[in-house]
C-alpha positions in Angstrom: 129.0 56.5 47.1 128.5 55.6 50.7 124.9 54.9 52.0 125.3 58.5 53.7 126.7 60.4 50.4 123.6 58.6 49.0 121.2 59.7 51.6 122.8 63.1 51.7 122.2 63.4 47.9 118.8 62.0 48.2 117.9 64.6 50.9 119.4 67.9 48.8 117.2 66.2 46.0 114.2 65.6 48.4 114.7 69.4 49.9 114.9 71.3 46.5 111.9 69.4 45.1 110.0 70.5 48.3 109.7 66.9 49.6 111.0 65.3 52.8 111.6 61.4 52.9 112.3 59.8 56.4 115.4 57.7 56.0 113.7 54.5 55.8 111.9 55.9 52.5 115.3 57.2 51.2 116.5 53.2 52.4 113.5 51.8 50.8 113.6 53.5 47.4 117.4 52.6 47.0 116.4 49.2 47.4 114.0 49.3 44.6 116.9 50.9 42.4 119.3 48.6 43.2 116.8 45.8 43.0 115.9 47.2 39.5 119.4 47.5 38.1 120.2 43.6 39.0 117.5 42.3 37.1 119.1 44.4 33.9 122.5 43.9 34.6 121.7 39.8 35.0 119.8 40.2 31.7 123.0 42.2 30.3 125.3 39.7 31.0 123.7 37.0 30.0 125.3 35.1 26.7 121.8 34.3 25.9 120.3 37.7 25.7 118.9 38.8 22.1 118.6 42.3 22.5 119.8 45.0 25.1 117.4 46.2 27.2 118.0 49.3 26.1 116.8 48.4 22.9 113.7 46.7 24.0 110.4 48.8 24.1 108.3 49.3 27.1 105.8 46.8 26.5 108.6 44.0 26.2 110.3 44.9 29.1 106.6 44.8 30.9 106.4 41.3 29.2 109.7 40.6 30.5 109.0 41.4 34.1 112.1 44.4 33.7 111.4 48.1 35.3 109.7 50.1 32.1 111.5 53.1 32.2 115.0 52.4 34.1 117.1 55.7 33.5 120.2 54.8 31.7 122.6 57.0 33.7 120.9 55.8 37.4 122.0 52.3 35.9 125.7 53.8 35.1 126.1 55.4 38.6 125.2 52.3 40.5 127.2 50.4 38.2 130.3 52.4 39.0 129.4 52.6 42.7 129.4 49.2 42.9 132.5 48.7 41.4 134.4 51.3 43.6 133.2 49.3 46.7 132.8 45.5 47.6 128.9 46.6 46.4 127.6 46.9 50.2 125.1 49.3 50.6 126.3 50.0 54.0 129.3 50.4 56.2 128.6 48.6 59.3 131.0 50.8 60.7 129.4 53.8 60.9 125.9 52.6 60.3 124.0 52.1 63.7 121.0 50.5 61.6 123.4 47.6 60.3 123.7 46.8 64.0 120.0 46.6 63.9 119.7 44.7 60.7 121.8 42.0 61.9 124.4 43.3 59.3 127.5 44.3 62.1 127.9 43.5 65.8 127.6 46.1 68.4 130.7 47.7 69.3 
C-alpha cells in the first residue's frame, strides 16, 4: 500500500469515525506504527527470543519496552506491505513532501 492508498484509507477511516487528521497526523501516526511493528519484528526474529510476543502479557511487554496492545493483523498488513515494496514509506516520485524531507530531488 502506497503512502497515498494509506492516507486515503486513513482518511475514509478518519471521516466515518467523525474525525479529521491533517496529513502530518495521518504521517505521524504511521510512523508510530511502523516504529511499533520493528521493535516486534526485531524481537521475532531474533534466535534468542523465549517467547512470541504474542504470547507475552501486557505487563511484560511494558517491562520489555514493546507497544502493550499491538494489533496482530495491523502487524500482518505492514508486514505484507513491506514485502510487496522495497519497504519505503514514500514514493519520491509522486510525493512533493519527500522533496521537502530531503528524501528525492526536485524535478
Amino acid at each position: 500500500m502506497s503512502m497515498d492508498e494509506q492516507e486515503d484509507h486513513d482518511g475514509r477511516h478518519s471521516r466515518a469515525s467523525a474525525s479529521r487528521r491533517t496529513r502530518s497526523q495521518c504521517r505521524r501516526k504511521w510512523d508510530s506504527l511502523l516504529s511499533d511493528y520493528k521493535k516486534i519484528k526485531l524481537w521475532e526474529s531474533s534466535e534468542s527470543q523465549v517467547e512470541s510476543y504474542w504470547s507475552i502479557d501486557y505487563e511484560r511487554r511494558r517491562e520489555f519496552g514493546f507497544p502493550e496492545d499491538f494489533d496482530f493483523e495491523v502487524f500482518k498488513a505492514i508486514d505484507d506491505h513491506l514485502k510487496v515494496g522495497d519497504g519505503s514509506d514514500t514514493d519520491p516520485d509522486v510525493d512533493p513532501e519527500a522533496v521537502a524531507d530531503g528524501v528525492a530531488k526536485p524535478g
